[in-house]
VOBA-1610 file (N, C-alpha, C; in pm, whole numbers, padded with zeros to 5 digits, always signed):
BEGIN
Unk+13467+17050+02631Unk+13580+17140+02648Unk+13527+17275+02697Unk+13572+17313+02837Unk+13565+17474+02826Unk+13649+17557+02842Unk+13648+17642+02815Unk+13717+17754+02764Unk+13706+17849+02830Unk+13814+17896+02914Unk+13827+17977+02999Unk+13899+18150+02968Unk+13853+18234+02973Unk+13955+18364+02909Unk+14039+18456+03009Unk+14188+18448+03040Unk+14264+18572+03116Unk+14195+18712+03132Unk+14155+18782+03207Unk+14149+18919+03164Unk+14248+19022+03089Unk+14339+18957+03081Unk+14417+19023+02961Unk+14366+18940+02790Unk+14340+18821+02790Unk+14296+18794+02720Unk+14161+18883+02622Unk+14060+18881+02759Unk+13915+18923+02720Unk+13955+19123+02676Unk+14099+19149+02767Unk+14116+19248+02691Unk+14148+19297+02574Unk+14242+19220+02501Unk+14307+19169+02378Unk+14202+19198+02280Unk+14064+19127+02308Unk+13990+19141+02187Unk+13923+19272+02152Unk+13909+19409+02254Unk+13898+19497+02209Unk+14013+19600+02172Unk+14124+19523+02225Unk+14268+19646+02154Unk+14264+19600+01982Unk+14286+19438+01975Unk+14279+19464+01821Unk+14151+19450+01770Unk+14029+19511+01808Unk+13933+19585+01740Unk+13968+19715+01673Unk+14050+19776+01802Unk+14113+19912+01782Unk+14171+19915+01623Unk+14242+19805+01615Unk+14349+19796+01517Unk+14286+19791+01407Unk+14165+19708+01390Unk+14088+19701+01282Unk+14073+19523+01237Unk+14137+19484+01348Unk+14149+19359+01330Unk+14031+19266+01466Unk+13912+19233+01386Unk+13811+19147+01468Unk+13784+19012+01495Unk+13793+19011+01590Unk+13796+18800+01620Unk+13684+18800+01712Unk+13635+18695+01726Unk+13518+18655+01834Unk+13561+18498+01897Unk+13514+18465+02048Unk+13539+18389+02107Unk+13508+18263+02010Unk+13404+18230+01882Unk+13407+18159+01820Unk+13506+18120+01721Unk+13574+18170+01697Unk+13705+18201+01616Unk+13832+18126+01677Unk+13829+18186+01787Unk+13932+18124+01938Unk+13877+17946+01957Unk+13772+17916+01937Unk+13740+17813+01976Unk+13764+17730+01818Unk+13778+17732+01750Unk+13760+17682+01614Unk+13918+17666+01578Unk+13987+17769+01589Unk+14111+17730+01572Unk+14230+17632+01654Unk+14153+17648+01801Unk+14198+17538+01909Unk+14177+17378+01861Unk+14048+17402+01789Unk+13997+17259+01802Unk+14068+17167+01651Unk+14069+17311+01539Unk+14153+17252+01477Unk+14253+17335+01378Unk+14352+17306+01482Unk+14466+17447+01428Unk+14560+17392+01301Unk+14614+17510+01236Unk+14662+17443+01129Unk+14815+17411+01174Unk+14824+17451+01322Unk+14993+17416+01346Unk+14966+17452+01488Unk+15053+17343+01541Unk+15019+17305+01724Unk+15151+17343+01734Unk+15160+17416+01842Unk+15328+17432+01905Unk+15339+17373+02069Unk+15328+17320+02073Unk+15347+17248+02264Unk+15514+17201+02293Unk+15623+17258+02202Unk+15753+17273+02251Unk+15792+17404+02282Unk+15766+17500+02225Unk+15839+17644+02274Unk+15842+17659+02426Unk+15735+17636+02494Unk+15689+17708+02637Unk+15603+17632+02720Unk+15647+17524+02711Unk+15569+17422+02810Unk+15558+17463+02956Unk+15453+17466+03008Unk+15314+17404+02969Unk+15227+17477+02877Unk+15296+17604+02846Unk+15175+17681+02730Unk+15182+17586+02585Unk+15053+17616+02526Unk+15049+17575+02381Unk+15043+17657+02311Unk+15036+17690+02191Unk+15040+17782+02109Unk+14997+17714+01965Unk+14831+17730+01911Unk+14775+17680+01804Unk+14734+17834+01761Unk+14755+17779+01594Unk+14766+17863+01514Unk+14674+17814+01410Unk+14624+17929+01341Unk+14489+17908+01226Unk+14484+18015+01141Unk+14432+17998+01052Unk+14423+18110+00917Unk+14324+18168+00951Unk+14390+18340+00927Unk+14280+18450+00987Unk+14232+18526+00872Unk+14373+18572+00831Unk+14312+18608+00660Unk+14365+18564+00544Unk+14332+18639+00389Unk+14437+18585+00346Unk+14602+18619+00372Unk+14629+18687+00448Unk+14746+18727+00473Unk+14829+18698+00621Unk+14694+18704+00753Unk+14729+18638+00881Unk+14702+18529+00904Unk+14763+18517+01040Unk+14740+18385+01109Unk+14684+18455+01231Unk+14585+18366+01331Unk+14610+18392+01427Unk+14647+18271+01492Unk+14742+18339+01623Unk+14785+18267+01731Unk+14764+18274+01838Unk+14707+18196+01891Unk+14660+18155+02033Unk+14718+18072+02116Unk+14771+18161+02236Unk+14831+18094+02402Unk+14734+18044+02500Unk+14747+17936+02532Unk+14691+17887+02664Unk+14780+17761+02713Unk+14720+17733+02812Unk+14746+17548+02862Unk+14592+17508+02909Unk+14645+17390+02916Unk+14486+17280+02951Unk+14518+17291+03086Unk+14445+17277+03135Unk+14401+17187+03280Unk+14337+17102+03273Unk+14321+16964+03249Unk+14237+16880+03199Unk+14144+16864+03091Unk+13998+16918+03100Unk+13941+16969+03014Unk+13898+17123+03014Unk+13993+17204+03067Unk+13965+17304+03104Unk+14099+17434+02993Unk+14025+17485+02870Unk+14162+17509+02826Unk+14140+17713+02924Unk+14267+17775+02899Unk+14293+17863+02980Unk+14335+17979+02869Unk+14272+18088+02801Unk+14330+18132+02710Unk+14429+18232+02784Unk+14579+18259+02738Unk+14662+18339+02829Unk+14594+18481+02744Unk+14681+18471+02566Unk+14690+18586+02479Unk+14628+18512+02354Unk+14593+18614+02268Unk+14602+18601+02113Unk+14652+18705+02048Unk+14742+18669+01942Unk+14824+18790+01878Unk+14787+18774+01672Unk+14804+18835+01615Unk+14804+18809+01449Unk+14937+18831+01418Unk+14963+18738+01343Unk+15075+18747+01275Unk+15123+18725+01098Unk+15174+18745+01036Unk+15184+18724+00899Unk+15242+18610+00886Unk+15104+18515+00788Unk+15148+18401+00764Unk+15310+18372+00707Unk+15354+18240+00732Unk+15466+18227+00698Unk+15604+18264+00777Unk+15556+18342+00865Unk+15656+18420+00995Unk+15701+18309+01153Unk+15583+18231+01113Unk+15593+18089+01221Unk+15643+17938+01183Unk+15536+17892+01115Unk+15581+17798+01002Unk+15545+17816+00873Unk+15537+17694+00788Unk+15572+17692+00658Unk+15393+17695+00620
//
């Protein structure tokens, strides 16, 4: 699998540094591979997998595949429980 990043993406990870909130491309890759909640109905062809960030977030991650090629659009944090159960 590789893993491709938007430049808005690769920007993303230093705005929420800003915030105080730190992720690394290993993080992004770990939660793709095994998220605790897949969304591939909202916005097809985007996906949207989601994983436990803290005890309190999630993060969520946008892309689509291209074969074996995934495409990260965004990643955002959100408070668990605000998506699913």
């Amino acid at each position: 699998m590789k893993i491709i990043y938007t430049k808005h993406a690769l920007i993303k990870f230093n705005d929420l540094k800003l915030l105080g909130i730190k992720t690394t491309k290993k993080t992004i890759k770990e939660i793709i591979k095994n998220p605790d909640n897949l969304d591939e109905d909202t916005d097809p062809p985007k996906i949207i997998a989601s994983g436990s960030y803290s005890h309190n977030l999630i993060l969520r991650i946008v892309y689509r595949q291209e074969g074996d090629i995934i495409i990260i659009i965004t990643f955002y944090p959100a408070k668990k429980g605000r998506y699913y159960i």
